[in-house]
C-alpha positions as CSV (number, residue, x, y, z in Angstrom):
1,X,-57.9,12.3,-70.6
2,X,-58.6,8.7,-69.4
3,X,-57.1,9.1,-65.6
4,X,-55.7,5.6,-65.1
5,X,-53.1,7.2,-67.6
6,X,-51.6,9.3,-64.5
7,X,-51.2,5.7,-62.7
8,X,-50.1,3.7,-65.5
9,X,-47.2,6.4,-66.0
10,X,-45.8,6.4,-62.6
11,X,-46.6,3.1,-61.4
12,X,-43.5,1.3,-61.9
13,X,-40.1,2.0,-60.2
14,X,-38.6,0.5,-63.5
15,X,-39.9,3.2,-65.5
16,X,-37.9,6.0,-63.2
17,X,-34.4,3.8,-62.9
18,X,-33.2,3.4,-66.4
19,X,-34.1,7.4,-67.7
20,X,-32.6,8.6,-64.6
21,X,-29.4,7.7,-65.9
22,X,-30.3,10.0,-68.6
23,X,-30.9,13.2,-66.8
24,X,-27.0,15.1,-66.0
25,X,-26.2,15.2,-62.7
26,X,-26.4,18.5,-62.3
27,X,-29.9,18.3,-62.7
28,X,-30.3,15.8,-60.3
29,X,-28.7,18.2,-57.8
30,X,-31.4,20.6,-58.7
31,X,-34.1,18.5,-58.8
32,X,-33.4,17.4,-55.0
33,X,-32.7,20.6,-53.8
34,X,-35.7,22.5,-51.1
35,X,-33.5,25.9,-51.9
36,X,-33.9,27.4,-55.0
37,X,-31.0,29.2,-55.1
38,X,-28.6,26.1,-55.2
39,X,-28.5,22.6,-56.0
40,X,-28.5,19.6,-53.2
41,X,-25.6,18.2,-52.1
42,X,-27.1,14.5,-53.2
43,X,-28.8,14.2,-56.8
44,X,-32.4,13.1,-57.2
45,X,-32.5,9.2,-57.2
46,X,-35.3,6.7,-56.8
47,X,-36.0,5.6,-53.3
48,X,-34.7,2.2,-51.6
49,X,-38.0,2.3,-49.8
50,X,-41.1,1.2,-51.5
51,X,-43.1,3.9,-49.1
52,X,-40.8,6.2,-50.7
53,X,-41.6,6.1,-53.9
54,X,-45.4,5.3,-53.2
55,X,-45.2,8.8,-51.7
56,X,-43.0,10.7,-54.9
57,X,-45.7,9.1,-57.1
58,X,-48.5,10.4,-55.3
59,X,-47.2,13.5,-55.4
60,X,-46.5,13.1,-59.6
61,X,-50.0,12.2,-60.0
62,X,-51.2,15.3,-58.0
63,X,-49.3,17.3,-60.0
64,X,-50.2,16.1,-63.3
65,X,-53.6,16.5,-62.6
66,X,-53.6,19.7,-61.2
67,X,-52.0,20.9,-64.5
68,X,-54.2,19.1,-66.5
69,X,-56.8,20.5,-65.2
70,X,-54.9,24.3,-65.4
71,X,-54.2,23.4,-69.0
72,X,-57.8,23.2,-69.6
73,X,-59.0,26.0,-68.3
74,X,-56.7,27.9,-70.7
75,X,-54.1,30.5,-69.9
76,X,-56.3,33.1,-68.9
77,X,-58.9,31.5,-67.1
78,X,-56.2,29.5,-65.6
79,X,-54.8,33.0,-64.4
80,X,-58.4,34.1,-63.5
81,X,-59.0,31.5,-60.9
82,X,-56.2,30.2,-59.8
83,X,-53.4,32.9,-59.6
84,X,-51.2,31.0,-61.9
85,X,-49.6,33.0,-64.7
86,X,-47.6,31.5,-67.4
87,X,-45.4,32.3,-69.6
88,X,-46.1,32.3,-73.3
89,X,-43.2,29.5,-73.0
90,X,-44.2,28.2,-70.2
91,X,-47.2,27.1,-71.9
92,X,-46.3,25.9,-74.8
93,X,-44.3,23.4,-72.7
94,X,-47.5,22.6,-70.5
95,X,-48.8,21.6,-73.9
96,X,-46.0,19.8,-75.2
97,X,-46.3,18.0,-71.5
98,X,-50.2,17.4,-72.3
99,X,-49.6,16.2,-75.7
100,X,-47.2,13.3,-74.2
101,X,-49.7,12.1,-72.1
102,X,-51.6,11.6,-74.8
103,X,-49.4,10.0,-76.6
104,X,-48.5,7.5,-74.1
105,X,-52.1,6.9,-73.9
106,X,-52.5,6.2,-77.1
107,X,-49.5,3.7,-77.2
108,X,-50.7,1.8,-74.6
109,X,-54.3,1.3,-75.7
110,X,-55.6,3.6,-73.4
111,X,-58.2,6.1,-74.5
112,X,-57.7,9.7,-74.5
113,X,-59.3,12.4,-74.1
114,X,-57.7,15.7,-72.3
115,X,-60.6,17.7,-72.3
116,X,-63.0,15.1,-70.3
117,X,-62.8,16.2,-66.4
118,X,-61.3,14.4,-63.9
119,X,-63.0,11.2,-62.2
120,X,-64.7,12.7,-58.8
């Protein structure tokens, strides 16, 4: 995949406001919450500080990439040197995840190609 993908999708605080208002609250609650055994108090929201959400979109590339990476491994080797197991559904989600970036790639005029390594 052609990285700059990763920063082109999470670059803009426009891109988060709008589809937030999409997500149920609920799941806002859960998304916030540091216990996994009950939702936050306050819902997930984008930031008032652009420090903020330079931070939350560092931490959305990171993870993007490392699954990207994990995807291509496969789910085996992925399990092999790592210590991450998936699901059989799990997976197919990672997929469904990887296939989006692709598509978004290819919408933008950005070429694509998940199999290429990561850039240094």
């Amino acid at each position: 995949m052609h990285w700059s993908i990763l920063s082109l999708s999470v670059s803009k605080r426009a891109t988060f406001e709008p589809r937030l208002e999409l997500v149920p609250h609920e799941t806002l609650r859960w998304l916030a919450s540091i216990d996994p055994g009950k939702p936050a108090g306050r819902p997930f929201g984008v930031k008032e500080h652009a420090s903020s959400m330079d931070r939350y979109k560092g931490y959305w590339k990171r993870y993007l990439c490392y699954y990207l990476q994990v995807w291509r491994l496969g789910q085996e080797e992925a399990a092999a040197q790592h210590g991450v197991r998936f699901s059989d559904a799990q997976w197919d989600r990672l997929e469904a995840v990887t296939q989006l970036l692709e598509d978004v790639a290819n919408d933008i005029g950005v070429a694509a190609d998940i199999t290429a390594p990561p850039p240094g």
